[in-house]
Every structure is written in C-alpha cells, then in structure tokens.
N, CA, C and O atoms as a MOPAC input file, in Angstrom:
PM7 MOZYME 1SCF
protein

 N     -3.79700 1    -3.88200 1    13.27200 1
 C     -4.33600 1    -5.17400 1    12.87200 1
 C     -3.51800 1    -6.25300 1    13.58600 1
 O     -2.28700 1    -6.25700 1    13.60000 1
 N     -4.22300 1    -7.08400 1    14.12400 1
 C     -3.27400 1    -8.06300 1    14.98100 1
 C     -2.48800 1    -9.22700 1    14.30600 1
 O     -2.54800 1    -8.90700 1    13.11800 1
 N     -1.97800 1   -10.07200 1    14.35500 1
 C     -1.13200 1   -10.94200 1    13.88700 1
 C     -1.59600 1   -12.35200 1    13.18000 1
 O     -1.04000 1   -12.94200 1    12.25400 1
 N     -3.00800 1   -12.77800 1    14.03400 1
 C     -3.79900 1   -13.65900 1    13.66700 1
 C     -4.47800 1   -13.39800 1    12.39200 1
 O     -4.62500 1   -14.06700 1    11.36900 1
 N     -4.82600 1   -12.29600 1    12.73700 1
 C     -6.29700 1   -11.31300 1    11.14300 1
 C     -5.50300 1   -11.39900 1     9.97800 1
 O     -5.80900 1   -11.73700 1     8.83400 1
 N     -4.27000 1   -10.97800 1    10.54300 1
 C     -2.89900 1   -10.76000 1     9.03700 1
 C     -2.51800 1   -11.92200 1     8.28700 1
 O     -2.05100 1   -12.10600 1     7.16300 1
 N     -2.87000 1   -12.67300 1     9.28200 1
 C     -2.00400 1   -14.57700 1     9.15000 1
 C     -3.21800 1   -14.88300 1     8.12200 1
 O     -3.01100 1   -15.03700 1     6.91900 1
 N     -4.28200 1   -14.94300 1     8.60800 1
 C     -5.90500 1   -15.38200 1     7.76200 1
 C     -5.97500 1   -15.19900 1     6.75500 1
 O     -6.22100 1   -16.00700 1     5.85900 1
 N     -5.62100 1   -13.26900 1     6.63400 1
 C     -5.73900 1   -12.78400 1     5.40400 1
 C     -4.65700 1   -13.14200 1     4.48400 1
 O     -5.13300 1   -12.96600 1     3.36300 1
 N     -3.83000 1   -13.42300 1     4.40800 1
 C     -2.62300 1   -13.83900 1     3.43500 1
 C     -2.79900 1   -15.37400 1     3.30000 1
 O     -1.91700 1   -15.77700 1     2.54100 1
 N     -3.76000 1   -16.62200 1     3.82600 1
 C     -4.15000 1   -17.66500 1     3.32800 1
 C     -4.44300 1   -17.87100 1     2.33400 1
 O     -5.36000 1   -17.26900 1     1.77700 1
 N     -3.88500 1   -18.61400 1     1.90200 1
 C     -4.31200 1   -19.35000 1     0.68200 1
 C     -5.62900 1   -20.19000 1     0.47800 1
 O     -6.53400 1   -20.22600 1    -0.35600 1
 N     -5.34200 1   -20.76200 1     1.48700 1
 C     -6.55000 1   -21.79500 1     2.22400 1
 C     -7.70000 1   -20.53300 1     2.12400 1
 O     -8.76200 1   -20.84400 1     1.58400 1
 N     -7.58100 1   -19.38600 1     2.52300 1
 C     -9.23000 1   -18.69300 1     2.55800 1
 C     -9.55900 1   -18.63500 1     1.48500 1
 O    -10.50300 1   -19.29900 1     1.05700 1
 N     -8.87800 1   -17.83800 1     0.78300 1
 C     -9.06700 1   -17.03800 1    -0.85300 1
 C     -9.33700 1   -18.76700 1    -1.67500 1
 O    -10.33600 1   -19.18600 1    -2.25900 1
 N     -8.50500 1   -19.19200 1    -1.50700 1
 C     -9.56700 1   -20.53900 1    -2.43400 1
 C    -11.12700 1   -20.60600 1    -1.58600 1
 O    -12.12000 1   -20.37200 1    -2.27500 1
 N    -11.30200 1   -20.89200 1    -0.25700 1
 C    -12.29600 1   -21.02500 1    -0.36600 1
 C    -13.49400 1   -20.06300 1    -0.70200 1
 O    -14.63300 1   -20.45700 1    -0.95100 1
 N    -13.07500 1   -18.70400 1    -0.67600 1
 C    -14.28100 1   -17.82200 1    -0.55000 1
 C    -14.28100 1   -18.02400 1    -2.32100 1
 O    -15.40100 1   -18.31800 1    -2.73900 1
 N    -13.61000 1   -17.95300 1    -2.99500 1
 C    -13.97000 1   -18.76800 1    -4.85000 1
 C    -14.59900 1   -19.88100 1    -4.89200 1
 O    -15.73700 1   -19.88600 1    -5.36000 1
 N    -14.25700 1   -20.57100 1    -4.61700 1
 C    -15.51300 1   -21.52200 1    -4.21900 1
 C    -16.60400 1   -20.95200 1    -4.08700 1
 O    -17.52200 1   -21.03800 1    -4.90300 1
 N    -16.62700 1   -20.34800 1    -3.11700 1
 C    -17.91000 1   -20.30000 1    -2.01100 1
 C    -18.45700 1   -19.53500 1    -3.20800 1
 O    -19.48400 1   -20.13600 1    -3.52200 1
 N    -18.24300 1   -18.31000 1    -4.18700 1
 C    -18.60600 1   -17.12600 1    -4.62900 1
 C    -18.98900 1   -18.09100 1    -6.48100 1
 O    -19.94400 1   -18.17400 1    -7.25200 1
 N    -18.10500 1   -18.41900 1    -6.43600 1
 C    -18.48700 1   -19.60600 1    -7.46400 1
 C    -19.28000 1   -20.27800 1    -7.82800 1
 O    -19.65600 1   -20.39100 1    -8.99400 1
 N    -19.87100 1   -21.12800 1    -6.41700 1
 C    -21.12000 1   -21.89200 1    -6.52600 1
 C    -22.03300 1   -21.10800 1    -6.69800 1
 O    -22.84600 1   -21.40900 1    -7.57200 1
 N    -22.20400 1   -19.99900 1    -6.03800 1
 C    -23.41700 1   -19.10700 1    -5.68900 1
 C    -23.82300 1   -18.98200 1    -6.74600 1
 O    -24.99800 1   -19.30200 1    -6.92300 1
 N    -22.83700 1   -18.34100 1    -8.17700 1
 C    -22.74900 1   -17.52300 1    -9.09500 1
 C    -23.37400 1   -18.66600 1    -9.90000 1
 O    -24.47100 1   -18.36900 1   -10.37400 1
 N    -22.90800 1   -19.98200 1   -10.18400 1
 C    -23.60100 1   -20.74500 1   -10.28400 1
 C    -25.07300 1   -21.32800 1   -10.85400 1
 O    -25.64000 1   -21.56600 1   -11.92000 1
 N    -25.37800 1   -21.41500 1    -8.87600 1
 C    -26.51000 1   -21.45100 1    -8.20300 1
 C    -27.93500 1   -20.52500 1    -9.09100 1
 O    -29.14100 1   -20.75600 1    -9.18000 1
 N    -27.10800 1   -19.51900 1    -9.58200 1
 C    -28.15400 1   -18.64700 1    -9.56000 1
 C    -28.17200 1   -18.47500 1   -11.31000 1
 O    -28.81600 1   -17.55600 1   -11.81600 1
 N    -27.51800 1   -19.30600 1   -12.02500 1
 C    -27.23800 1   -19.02100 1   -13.56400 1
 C    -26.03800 1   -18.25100 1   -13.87000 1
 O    -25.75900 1   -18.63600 1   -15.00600 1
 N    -25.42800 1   -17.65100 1   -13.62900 1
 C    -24.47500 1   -16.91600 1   -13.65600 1
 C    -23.74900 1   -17.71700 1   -15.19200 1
 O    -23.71300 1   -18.94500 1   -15.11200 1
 N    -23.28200 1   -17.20200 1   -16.31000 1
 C    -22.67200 1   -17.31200 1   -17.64400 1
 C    -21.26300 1   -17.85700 1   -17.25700 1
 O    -20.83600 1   -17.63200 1   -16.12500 1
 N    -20.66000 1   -18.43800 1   -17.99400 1
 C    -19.70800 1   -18.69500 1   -17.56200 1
 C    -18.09600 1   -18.16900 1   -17.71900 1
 O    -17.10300 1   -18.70500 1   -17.22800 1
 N    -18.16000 1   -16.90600 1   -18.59200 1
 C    -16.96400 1   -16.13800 1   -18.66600 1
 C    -17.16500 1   -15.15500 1   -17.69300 1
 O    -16.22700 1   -14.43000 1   -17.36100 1
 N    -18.69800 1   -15.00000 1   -17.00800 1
 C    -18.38700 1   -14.01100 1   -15.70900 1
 C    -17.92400 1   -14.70200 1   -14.63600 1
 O    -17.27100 1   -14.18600 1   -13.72800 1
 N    -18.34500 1   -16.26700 1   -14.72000 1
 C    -18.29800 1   -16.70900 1   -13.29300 1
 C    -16.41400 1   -17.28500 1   -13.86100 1
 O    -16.01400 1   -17.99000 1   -12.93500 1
 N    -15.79900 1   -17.23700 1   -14.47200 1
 C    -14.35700 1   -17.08900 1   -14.71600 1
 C    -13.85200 1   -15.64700 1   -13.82600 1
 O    -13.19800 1   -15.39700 1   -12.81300 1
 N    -14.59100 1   -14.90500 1   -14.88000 1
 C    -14.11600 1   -13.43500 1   -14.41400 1
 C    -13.76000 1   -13.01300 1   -12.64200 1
 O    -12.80000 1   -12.47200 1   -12.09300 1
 N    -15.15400 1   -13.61200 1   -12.11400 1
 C    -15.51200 1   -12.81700 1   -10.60100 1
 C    -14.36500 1   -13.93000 1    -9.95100 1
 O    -13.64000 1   -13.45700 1    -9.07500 1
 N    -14.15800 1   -15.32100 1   -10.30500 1
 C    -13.03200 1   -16.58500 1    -9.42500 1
 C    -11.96300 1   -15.44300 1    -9.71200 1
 O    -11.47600 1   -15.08900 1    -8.63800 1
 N    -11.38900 1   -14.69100 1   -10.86800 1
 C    -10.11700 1   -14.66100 1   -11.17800 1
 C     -9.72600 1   -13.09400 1   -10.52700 1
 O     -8.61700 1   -12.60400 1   -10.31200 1
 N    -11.01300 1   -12.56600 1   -10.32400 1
 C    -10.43500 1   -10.97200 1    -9.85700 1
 C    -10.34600 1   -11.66900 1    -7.68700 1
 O     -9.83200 1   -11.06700 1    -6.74400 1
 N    -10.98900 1   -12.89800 1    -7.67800 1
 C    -10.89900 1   -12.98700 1    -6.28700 1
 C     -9.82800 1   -13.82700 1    -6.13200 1
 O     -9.82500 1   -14.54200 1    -5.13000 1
 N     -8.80300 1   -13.90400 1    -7.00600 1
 C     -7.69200 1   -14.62600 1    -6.12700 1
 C     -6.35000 1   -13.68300 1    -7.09500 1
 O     -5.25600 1   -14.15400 1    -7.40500 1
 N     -6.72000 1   -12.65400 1    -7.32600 1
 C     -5.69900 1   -11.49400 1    -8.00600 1
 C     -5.99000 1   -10.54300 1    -6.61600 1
 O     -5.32800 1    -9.57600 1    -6.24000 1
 N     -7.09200 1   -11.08600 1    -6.03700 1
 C     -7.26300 1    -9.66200 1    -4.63100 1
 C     -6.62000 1   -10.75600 1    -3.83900 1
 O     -5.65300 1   -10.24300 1    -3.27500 1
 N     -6.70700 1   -12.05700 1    -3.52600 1
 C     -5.75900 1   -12.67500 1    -2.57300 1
 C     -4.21000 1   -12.40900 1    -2.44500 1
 O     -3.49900 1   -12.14200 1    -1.47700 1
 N     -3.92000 1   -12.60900 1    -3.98500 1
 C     -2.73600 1   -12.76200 1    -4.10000 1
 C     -1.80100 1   -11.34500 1    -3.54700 1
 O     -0.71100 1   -11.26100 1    -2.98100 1
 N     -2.84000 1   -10.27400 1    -4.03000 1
 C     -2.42400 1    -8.59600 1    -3.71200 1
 C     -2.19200 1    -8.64000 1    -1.84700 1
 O     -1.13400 1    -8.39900 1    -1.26700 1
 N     -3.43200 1    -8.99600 1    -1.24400 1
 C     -3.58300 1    -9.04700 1     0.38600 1
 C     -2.09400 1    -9.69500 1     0.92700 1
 O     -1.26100 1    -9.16200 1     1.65900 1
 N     -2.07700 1   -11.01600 1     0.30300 1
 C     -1.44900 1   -11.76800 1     0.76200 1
 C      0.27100 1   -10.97400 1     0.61200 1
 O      1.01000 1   -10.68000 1     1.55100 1
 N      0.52800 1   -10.78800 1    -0.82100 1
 C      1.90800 1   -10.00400 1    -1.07200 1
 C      1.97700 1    -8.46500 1     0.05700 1
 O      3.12900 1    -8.08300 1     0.26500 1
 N      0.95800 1    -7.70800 1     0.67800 1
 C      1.15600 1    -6.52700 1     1.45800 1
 C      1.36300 1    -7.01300 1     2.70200 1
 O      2.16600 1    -6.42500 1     3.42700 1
 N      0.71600 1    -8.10900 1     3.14400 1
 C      0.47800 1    -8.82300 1     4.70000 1
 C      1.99500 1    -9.31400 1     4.75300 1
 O      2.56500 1    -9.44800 1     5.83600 1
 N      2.52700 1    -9.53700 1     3.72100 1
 C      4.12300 1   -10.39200 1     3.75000 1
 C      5.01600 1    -9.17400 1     4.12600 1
 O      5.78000 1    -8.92100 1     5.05700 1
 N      4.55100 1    -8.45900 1     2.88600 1
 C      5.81800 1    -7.47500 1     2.86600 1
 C      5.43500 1    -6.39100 1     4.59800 1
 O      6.14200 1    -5.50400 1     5.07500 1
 N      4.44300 1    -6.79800 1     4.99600 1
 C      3.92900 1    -5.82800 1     6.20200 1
 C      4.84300 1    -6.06100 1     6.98000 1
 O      5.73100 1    -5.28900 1     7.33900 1
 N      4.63100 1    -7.38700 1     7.34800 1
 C      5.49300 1    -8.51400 1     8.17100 1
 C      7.22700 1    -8.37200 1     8.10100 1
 O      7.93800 1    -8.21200 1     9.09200 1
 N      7.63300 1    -8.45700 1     6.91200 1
 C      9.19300 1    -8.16600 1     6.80100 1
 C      9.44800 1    -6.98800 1     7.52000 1
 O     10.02800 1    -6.95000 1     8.60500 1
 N      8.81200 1    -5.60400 1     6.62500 1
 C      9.13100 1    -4.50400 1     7.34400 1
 C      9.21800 1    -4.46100 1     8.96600 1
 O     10.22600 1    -4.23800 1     9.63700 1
 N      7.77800 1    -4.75700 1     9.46600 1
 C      8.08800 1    -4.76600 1    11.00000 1
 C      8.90300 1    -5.22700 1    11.30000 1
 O      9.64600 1    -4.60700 1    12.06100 1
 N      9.35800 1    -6.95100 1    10.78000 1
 C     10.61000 1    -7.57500 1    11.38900 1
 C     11.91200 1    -6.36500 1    11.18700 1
 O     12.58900 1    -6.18100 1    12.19900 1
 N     12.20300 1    -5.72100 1    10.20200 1
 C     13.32900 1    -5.22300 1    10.01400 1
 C     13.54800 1    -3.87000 1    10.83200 1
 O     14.65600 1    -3.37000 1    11.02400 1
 N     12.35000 1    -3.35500 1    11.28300 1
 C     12.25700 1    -2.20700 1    12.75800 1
 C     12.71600 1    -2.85300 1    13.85700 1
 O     13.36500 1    -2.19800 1    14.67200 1
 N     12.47700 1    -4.21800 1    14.08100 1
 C     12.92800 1    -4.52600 1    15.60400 1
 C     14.54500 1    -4.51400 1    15.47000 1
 O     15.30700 1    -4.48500 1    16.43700 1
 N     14.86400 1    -4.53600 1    14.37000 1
 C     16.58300 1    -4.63800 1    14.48700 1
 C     17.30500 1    -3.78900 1    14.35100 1
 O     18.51600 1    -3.98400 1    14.45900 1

C-alpha cells in the first residue's frame, strides 16, 4: 500500500466526511434516528481503528530502517 492511500486512510478529514455523506443519505431516504446514530458511530469507530493501524504501520516501518 503506498504512502499517499495510508496518509488518506488515517484522515480525519475523510471519515468525517464519508458520515456525512452516509448520514444524509440515511436521511434522505427516512432512515430512524437511533440507526442513523448507530451507522455515523460504527463509521468513525472504523476510522478511528484504520487510522490507529495506518499509525502504528508507519512507526513500525520507521523503526526497521534503524
């Protein structure tokens, strides 16, 4: 996985927006509102997970070059 894809995926900036984005939809379409809680909160518990492996990915490699 290259360095850019890794950088993206551990944004903060994305994972808010794709809640948003998944939010409105849910919305859009009637969606209740302890699901449309539910589906925001499991998508920034999967950010937060991406983001904590992409970090710790990152350390490790740094600590091979030395």
């Amino acid at each position: 996985m290259n360095e850019e894809f890794k950088r993206k995926l551990s944004s903060r900036k994305l994972w808010m927006a794709l809640a948003a984005f998944i939010t409105s939809v849910l919305v859009l379409f009637g969606t209740d509102g302890d699901t449309i809680t539910n589906v925001t909160a499991m998508i920034m518990a999967l950010g937060s997970v991406v983001g904590y492996i992409v970090a710790e990915a990152y350390v490790d490699g740094a600590r091979e070059k030395f």
